[in-house]
N, CA, C and O of each residue as an XYZ file, in Angstrom:
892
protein
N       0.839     -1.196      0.000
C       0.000      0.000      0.000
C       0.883      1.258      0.000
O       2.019      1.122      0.454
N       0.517      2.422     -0.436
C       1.260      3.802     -0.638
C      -0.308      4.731     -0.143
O      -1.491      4.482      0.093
N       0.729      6.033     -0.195
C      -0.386      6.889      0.398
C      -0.621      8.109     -0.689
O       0.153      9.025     -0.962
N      -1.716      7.880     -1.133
C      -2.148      9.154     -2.434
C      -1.738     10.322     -2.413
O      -1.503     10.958     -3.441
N      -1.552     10.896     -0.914
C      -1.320     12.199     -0.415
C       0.035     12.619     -0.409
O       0.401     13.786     -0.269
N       0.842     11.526     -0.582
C       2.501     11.678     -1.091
C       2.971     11.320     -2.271
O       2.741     10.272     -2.876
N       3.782     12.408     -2.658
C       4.315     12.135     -3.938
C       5.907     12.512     -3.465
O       6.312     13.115     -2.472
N       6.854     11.708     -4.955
C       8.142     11.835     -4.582
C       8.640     12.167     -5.908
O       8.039     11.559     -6.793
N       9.667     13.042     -6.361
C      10.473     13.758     -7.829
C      11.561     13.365     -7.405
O      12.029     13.979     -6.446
N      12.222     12.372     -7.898
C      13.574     11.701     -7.901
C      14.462     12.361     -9.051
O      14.031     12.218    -10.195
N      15.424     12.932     -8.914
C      15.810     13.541    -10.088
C      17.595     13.115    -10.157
O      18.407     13.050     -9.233
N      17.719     12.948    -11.177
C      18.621     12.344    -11.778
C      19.376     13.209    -13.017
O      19.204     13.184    -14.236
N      20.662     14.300    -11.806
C      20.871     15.474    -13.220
C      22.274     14.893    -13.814
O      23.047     14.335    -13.035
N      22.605     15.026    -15.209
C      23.664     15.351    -15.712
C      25.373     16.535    -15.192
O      25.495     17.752    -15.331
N      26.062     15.847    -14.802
C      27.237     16.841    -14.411
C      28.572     16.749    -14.889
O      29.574     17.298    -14.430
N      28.430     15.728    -16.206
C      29.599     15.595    -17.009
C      29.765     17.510    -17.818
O      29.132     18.490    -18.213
N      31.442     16.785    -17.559
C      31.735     18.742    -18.298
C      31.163     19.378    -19.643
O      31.347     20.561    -19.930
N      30.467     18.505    -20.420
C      29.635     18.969    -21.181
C      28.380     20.225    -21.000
O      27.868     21.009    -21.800
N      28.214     19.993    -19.700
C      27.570     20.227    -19.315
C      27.449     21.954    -18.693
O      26.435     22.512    -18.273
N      28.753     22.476    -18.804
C      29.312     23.602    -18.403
C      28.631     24.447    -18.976
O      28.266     25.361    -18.237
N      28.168     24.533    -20.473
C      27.516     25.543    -21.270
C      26.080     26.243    -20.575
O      25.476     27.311    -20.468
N      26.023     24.665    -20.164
C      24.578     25.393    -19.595
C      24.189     25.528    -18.039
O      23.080     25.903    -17.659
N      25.070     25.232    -17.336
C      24.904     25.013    -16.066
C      24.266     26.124    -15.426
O      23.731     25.770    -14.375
N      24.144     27.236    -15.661
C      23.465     28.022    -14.931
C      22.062     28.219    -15.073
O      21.172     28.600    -14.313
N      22.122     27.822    -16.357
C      20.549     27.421    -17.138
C      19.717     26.103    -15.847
O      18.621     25.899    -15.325
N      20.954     25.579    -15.857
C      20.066     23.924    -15.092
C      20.303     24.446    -13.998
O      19.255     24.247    -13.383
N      21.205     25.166    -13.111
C      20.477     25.436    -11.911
C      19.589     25.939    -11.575
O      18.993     25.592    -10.556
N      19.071     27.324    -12.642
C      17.755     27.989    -12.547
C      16.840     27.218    -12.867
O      15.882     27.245    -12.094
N      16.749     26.390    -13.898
C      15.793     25.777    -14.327
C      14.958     24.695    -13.402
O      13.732     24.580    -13.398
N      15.696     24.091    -12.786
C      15.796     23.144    -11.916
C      14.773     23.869    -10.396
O      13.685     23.600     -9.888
N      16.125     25.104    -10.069
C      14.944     25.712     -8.793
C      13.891     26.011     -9.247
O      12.880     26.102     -8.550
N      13.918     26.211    -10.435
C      12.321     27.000    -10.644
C      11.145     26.152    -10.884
O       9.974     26.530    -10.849
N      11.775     24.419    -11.246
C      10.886     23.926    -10.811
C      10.779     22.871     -9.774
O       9.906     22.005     -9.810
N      11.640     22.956     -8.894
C      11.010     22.937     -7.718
C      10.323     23.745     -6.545
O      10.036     23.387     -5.402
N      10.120     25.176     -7.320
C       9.563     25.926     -6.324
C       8.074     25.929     -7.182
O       7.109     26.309     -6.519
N       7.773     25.472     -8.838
C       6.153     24.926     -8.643
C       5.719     24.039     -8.418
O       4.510     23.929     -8.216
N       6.880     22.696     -8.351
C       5.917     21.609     -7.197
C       5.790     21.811     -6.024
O       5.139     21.061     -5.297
N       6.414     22.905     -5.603
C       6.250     23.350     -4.237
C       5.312     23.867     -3.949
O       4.831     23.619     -2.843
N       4.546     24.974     -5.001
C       3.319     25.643     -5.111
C       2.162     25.097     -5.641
O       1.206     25.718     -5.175
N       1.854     24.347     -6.293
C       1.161     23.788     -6.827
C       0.417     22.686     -5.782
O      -0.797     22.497     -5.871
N       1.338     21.891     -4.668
C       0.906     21.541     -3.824
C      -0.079     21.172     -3.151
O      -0.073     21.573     -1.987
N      -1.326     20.260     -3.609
C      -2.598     20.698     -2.430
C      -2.310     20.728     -0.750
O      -1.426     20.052     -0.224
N      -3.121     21.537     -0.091
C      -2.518     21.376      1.515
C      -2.562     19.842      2.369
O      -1.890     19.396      3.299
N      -3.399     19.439      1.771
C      -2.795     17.578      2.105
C      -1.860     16.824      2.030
O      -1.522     15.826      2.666
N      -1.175     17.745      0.628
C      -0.297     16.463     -0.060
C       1.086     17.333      0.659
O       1.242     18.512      0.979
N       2.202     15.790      0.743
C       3.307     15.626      0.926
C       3.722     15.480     -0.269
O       3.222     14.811     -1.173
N       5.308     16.569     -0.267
C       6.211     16.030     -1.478
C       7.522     15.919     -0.814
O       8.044     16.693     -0.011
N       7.881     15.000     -1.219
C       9.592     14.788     -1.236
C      10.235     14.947     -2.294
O       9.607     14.786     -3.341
N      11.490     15.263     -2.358
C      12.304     15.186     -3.656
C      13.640     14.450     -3.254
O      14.205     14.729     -2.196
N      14.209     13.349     -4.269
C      15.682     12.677     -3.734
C      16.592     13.567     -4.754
O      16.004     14.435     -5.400
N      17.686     13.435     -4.893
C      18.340     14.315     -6.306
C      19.608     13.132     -6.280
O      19.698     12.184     -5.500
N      20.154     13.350     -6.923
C      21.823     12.174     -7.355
C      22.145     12.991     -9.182
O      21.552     13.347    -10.201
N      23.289     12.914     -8.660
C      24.518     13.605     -9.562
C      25.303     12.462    -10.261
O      25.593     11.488     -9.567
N      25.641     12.480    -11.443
C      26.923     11.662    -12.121
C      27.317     12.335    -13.365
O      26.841     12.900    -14.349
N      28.314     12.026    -12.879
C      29.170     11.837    -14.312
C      30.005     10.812    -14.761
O      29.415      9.975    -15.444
N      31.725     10.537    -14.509
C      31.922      8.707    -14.408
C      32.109      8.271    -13.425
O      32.627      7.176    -13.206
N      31.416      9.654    -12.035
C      31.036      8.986    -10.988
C      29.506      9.543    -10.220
O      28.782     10.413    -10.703
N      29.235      8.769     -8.869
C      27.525      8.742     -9.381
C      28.022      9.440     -7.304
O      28.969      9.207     -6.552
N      26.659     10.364     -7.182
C      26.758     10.712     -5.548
C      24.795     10.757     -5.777
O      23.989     11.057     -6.658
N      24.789     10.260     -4.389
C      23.577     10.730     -4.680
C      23.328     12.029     -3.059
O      23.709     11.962     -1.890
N      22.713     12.819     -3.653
C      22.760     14.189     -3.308
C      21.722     13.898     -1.744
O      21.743     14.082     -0.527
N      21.374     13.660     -2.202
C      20.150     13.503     -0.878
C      19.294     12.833     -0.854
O      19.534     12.462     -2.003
N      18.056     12.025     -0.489
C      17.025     11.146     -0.252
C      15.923     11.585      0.303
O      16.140     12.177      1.360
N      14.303     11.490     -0.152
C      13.304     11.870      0.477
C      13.357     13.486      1.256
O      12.584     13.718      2.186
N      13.764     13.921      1.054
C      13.953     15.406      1.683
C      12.620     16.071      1.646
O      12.185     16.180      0.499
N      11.796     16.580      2.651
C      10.811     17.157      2.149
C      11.372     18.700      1.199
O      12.355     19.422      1.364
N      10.156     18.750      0.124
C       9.971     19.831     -0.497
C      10.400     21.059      0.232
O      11.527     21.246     -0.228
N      10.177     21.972      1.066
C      10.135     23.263      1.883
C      11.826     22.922      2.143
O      12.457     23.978      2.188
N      12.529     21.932      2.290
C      13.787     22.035      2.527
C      14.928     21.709      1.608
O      16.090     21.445      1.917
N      14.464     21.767      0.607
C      15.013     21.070     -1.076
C      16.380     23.092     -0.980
O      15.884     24.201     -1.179
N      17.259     22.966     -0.790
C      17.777     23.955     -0.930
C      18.299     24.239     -2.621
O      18.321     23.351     -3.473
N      18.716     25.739     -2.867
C      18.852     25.885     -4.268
C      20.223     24.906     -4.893
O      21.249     24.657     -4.259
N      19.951     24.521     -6.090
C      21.021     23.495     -6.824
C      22.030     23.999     -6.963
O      22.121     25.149     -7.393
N      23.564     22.898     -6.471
C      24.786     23.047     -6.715
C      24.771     22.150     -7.684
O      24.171     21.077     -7.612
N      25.561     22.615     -8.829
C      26.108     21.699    -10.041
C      27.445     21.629    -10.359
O      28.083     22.659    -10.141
N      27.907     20.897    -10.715
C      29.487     21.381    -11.004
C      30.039     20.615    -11.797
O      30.406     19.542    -11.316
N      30.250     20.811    -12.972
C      30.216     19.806    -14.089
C      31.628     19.522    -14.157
O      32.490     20.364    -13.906
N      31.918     18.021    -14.587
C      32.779     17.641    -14.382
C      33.237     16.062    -15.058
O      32.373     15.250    -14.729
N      34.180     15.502    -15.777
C      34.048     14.230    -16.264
C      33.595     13.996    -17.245
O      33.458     14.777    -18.186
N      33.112     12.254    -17.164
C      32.223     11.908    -18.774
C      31.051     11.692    -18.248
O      30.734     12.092    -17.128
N      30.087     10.844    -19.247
C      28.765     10.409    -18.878
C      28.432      8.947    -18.645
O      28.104      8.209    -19.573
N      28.532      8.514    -17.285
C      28.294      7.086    -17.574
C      27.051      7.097    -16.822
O      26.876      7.086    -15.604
N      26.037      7.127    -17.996
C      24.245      7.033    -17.978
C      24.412      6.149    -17.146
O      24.568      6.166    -15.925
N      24.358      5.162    -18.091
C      23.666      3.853    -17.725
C      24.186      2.918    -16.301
O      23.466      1.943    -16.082
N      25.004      3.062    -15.619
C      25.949      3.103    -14.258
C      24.797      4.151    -13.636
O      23.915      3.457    -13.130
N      24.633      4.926    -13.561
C      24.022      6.446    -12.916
C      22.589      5.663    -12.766
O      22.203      5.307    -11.652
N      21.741      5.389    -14.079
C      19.866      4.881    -13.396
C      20.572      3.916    -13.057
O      21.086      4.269    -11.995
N      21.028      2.577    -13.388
C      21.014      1.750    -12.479
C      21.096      2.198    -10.684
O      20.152      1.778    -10.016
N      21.819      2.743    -10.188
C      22.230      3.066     -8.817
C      20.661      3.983     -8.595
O      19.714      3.859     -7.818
N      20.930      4.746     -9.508
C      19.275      5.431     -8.976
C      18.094      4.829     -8.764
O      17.291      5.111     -7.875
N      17.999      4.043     -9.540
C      16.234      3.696     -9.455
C      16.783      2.369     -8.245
O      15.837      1.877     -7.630
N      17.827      1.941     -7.981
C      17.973      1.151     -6.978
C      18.131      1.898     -5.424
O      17.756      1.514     -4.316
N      18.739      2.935     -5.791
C      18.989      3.778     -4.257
C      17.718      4.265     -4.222
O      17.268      4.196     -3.079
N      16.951      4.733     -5.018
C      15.431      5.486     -4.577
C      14.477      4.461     -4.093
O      13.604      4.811     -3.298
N      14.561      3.122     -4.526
C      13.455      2.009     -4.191
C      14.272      1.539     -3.018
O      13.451      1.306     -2.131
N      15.193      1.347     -2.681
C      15.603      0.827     -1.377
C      15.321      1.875     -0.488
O      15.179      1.483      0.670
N      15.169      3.329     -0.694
C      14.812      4.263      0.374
C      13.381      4.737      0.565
O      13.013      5.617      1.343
N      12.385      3.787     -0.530
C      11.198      4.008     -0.290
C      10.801      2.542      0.517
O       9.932      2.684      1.377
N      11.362      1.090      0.330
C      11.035      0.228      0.910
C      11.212      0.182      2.539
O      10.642     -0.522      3.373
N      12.019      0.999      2.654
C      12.464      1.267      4.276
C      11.803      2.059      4.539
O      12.385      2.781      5.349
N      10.609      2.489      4.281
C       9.492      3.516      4.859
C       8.668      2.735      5.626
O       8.841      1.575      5.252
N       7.845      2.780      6.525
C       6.556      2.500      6.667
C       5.769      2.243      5.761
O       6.056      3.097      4.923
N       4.530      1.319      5.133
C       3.435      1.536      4.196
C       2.912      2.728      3.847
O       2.863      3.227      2.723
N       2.450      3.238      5.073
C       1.682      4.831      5.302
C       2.632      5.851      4.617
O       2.121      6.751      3.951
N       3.616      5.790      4.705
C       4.834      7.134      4.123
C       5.352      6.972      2.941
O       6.103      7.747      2.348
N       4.809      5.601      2.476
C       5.169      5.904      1.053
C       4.279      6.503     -0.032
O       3.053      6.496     -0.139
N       5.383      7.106     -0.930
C       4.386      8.125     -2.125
C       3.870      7.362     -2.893
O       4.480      6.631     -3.673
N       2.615      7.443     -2.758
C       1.484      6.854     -4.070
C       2.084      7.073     -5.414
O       2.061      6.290     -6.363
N       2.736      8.502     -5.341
C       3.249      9.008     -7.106
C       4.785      9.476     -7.184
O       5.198     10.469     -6.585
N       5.509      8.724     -7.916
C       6.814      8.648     -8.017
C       7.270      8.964     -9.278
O       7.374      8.133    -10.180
N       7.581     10.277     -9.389
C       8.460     10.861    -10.629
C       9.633     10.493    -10.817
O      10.309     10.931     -9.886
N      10.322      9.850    -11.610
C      11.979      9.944    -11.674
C      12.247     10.889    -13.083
O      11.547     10.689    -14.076
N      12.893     11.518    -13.082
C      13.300     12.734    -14.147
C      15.106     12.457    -13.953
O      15.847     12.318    -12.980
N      15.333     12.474    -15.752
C      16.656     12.272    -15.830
C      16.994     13.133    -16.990
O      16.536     12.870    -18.102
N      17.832     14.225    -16.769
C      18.161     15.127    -17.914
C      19.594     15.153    -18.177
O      20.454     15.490    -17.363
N      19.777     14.782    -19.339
C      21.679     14.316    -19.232
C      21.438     15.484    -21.123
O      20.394     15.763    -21.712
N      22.838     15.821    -21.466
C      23.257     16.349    -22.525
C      24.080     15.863    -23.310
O      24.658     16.511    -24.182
N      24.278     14.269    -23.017
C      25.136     13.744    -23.845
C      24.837     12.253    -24.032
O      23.872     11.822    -23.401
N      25.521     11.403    -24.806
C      25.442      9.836    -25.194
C      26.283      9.206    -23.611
O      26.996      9.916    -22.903
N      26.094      8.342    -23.454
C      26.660      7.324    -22.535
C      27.951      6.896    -22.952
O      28.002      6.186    -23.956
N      29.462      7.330    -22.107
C      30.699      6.901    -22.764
C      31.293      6.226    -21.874
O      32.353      5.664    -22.149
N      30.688      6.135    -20.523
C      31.444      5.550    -19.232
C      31.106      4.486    -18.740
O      32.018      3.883    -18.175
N      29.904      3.910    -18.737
C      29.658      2.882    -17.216
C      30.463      1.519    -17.605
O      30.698      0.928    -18.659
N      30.680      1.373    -16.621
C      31.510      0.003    -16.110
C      30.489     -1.425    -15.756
O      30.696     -2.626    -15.931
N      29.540     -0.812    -15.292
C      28.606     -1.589    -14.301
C      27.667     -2.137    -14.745
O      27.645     -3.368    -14.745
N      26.618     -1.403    -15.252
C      24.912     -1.479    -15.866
C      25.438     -1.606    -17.343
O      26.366     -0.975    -17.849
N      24.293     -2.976    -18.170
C      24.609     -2.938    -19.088
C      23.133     -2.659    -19.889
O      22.253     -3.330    -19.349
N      22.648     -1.892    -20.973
C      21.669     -1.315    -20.924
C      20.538     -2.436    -20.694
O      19.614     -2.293    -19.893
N      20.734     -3.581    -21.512
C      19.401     -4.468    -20.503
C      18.748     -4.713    -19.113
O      17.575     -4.923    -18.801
N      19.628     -4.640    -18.549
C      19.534     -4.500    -16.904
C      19.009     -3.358    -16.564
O      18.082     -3.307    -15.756
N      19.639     -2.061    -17.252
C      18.733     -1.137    -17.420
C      17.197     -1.072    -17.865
O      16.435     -0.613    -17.014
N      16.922     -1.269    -18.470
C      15.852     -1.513    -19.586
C      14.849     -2.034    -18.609
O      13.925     -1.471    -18.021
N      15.335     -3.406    -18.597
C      14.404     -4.511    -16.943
C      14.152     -3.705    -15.563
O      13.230     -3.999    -14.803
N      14.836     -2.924    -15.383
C      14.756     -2.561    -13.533
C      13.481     -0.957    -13.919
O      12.639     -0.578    -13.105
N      13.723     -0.264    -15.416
C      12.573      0.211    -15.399
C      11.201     -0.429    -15.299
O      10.308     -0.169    -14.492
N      11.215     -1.371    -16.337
C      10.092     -1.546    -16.858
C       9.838     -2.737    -15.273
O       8.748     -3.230    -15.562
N      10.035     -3.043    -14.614
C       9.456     -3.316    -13.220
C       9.260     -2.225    -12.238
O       8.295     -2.267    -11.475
N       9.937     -1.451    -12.213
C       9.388      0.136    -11.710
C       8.143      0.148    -11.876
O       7.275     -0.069    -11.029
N       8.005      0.439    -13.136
C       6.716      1.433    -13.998
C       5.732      0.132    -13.390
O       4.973      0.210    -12.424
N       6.001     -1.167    -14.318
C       4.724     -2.212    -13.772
C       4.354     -2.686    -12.489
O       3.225     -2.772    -12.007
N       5.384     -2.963    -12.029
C       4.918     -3.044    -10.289
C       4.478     -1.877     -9.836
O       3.305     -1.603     -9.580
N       5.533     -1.089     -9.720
C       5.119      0.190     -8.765
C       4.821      1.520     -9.078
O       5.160      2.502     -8.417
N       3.975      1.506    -10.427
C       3.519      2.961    -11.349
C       4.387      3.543    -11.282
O       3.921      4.666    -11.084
N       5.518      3.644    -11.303
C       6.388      4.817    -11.243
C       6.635      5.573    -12.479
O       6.872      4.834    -13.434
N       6.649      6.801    -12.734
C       6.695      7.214    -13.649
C       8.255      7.748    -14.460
O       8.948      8.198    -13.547
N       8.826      7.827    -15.450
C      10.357      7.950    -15.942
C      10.133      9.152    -17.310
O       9.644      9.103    -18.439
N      10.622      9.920    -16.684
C      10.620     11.158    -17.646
C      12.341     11.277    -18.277
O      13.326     11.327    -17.539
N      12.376     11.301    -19.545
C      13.847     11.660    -19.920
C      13.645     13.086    -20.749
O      12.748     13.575    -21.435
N      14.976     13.486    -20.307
C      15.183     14.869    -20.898
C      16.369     14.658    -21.497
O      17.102     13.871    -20.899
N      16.855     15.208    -22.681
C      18.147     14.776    -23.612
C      18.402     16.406    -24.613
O      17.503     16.986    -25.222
N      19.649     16.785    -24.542
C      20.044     17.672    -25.089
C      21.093     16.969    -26.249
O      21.350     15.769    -26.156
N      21.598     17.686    -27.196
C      22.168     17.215    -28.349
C      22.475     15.710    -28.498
O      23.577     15.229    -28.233
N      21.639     15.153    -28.848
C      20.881     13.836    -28.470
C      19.004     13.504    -29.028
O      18.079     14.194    -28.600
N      18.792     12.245    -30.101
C      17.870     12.388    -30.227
C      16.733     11.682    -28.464
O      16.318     10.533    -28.313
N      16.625     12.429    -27.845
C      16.189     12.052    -26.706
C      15.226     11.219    -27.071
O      15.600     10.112    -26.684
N      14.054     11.106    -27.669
C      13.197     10.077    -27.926
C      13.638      8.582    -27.968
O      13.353      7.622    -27.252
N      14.610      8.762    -29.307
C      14.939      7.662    -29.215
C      16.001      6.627    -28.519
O      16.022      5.396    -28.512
N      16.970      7.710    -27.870
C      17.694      7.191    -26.768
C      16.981      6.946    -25.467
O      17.252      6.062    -24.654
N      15.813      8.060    -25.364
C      15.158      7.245    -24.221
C      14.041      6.151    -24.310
O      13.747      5.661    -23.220
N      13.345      5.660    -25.429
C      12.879      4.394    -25.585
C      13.985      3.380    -25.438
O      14.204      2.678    -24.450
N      14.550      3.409    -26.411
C      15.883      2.645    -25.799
C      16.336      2.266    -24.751
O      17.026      1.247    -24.775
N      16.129      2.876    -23.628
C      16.528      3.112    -22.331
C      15.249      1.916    -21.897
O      15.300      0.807    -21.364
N      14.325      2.616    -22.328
C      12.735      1.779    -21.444
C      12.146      3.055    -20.892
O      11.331      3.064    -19.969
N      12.792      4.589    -21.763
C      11.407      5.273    -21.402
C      10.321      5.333    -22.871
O      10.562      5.012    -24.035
N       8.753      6.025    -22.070
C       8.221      6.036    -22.543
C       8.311      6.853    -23.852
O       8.908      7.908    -23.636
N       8.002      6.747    -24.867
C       8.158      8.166    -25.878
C       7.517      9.391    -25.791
O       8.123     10.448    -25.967
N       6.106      9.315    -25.484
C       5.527     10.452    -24.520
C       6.097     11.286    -23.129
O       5.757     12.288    -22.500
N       7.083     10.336    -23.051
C       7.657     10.957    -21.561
C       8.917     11.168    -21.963
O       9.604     10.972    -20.961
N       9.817     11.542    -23.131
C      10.900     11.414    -23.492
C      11.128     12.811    -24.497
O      10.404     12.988    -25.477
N      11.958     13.538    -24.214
C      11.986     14.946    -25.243
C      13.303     15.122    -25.271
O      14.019     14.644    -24.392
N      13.837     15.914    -26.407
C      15.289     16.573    -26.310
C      15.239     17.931    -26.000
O      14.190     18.272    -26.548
N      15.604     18.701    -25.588
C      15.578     20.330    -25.127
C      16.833     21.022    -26.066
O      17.451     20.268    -26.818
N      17.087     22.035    -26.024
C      17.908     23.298    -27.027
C      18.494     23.349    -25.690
O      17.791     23.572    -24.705
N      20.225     23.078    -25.586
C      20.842     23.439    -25.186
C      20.930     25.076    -24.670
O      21.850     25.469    -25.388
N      20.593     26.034    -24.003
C      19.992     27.134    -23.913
C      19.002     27.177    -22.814
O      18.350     26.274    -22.290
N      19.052     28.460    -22.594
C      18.341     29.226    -21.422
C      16.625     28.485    -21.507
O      15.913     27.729    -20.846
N      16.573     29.414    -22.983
C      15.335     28.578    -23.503
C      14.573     27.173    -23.291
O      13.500     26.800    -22.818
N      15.573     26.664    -23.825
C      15.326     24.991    -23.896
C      15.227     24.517    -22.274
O      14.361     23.868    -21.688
N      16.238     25.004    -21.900
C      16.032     24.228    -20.418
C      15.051     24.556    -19.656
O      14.250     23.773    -19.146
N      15.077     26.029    -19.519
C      13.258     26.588    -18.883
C      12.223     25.719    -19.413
O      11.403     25.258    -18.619
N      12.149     25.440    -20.616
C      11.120     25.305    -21.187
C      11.205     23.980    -20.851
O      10.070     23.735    -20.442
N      11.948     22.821    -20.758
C      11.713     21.113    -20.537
C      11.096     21.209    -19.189
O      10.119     20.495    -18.965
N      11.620     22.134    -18.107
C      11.727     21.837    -17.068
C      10.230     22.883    -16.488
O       9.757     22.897    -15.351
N       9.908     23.428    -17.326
C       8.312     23.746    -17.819
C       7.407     22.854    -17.729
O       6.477     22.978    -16.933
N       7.526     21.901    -18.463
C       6.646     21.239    -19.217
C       6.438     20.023    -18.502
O       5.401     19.364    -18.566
N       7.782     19.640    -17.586
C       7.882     18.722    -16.796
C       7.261     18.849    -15.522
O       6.872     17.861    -14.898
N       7.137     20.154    -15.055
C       6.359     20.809    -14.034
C       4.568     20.803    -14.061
O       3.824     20.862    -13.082
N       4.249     20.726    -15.292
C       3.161     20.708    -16.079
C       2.590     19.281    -16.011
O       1.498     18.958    -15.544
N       3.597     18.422    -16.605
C       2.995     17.118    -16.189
C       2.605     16.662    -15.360
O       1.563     16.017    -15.243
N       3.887     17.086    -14.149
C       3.291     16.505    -12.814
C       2.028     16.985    -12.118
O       1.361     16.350    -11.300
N       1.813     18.208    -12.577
C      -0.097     19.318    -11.937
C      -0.426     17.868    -12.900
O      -0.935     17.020    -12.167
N      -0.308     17.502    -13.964
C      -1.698     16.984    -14.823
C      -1.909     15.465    -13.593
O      -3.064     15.067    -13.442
N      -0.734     14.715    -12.786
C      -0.579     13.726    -12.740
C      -1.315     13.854    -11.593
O      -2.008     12.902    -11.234
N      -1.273     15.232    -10.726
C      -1.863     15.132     -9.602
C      -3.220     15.451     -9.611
O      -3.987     15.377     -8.651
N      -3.539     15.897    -11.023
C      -4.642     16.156    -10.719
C      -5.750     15.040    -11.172
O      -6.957     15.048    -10.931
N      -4.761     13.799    -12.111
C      -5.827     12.803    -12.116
C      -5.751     11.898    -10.475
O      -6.665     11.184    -10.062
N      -4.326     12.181     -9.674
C      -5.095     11.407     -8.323
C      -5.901     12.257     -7.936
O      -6.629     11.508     -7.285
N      -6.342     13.236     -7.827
C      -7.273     13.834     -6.976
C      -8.523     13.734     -7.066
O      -9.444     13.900     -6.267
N      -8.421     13.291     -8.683
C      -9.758     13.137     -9.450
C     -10.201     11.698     -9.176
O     -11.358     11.458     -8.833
N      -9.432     10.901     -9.304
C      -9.906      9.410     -8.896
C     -10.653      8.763     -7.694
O     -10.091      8.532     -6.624
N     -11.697      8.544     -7.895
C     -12.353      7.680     -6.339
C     -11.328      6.629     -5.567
O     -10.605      5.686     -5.886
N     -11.748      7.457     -4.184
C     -11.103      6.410     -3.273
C     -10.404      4.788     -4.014
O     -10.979      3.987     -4.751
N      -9.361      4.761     -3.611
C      -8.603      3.292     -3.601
C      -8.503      3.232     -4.803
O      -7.630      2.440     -5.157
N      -9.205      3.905     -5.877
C      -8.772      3.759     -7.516
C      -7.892      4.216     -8.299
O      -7.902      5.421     -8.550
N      -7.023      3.453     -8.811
C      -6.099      4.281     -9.772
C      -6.383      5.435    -10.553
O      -7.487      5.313    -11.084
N      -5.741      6.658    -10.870
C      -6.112      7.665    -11.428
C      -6.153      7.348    -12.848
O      -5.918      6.180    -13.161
N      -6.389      8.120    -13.673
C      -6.774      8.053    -15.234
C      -5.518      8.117    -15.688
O      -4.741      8.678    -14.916
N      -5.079      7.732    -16.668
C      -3.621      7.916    -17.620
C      -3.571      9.825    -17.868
O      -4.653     10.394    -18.011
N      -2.781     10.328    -17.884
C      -2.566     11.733    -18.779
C      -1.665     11.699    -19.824
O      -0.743     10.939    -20.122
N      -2.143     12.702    -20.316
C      -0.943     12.936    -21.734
C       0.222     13.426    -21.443
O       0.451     14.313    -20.620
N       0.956     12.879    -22.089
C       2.572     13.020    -21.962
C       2.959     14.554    -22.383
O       2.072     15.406    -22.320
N       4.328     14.927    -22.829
C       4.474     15.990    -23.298
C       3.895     16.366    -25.131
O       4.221     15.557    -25.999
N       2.894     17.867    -25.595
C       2.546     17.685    -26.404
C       3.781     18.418    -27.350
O       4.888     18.613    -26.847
N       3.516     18.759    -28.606
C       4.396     19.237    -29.814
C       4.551     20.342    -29.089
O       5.749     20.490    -28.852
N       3.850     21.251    -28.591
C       4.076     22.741    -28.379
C       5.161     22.644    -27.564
O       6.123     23.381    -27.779
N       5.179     21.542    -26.294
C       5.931     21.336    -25.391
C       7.241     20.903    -26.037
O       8.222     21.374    -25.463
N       7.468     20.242    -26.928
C       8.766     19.448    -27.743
C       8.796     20.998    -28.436
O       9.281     21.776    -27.616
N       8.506     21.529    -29.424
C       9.059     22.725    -29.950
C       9.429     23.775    -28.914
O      10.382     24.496    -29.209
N       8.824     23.974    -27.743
C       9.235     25.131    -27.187
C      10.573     24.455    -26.141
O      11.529     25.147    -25.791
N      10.423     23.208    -25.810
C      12.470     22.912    -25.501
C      13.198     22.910    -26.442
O      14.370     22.768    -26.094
N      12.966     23.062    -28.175
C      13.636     22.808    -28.908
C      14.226     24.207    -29.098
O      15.212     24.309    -29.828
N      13.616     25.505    -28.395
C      13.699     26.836    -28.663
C      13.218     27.185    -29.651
O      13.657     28.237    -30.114
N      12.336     26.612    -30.255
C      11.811     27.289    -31.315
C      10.756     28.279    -31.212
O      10.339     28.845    -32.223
């Protein structure tokens, strides 16, 4: 059992030195949206957010933190990209820190968001099948939801690949633009997600929502 009234945004940023161009972009982008899941909020609901950093090495930043104490993002780009090393440890460090909850404290709705700007050149560890499998038992066992964000990169199709959804999968414009705007749209989803639990009768799963639309893919593209 989970509790409707909690939700959790697991986020999973990019900090390989590629990443330098835009880093100030992703730190703003980033606070800004965690200060509208912060607002958006109904006064019932609990949010947590976990965060974890990699590049060809993986930290994870913090765990379950409530929202109101999510302080503003340090980034510091650095290294290569070893993706696929990085979700593996994530979606394993976030489910081992939700299984050690109580029933009652766990979030009914579980975002994981992963925004990287480059191809995978590092992992040692995860080989993408293993990858692939530990989502797609996420999502089916435990609804969890997997948003990819991808900069010079066809993100769609690197994140099907992965085992994300294609509706839940976009590339963004390297840019002020682009990154506001993914991290827009991603903010957007989650109001739509909460607002089909809110909408759902007791003990019932909420309705599916729509993923990100064209307007949303053109306006990370900066266009």
């Amino acid at each position: 059992m989970t509790n409707p009234d909690i939700s959790l945004v697991a986020a999973l940023l990019d900090r390989s030195g590629s990443m330098q161009t835009i880093v100030d972009d992703t730190r703003g982008g980033f606070d800004a949206y965690i200060a509208k899941v912060r607002a958006d909020r109904e006064p019932q609901e609990k949010v947590f957010v976990s965060l974890a950093q990699f590049d060809h090495e993986y930290d994870d930043v913090y765990l379950n933190r409530p929202v109101d104490d999510v302080a503003p993002l340090t980034l510091q780009p650095r290294g290569m990209t070893a993706l696929l090393d990085a979700l593996g440890r994530f979606i394993t460090s976030v489910g081992a820190s939700l299984a050690a909850l109580p029933e009652h404290d766990r979030p009914g709705d579980v975002t994981v968001l992963v925004m990287t700007d480059g191809m995978e050149n590092a992992s040692v560890e995860w080989q993408i099948d293993a990858v692939r499998a530990l989502i797609k038992q996420q999502t089916d066992t435990y609804n969890w939801e997997f948003v990819f964000l991808g900069a010079n990169i066809d993100a769609v199709a690197v994140g099907t690949n992965l085992g994300f959804s294609a509706d839940r999968s976009m590339t963004y414009a390297p840019s002020s633009v682009g990154v506001a705007s993914s991290y827009g749209a991603v903010a957007d989803l989650k109001a739509r997600k909460r607002a089909a639990y809110r909408a759902a009768p007791a003990g019932a799963p909420p309705a599916p929502v729509a993923g990100f639309s064209d307007d949303d893919r053109s306006r990370a593209r900066g266009e």
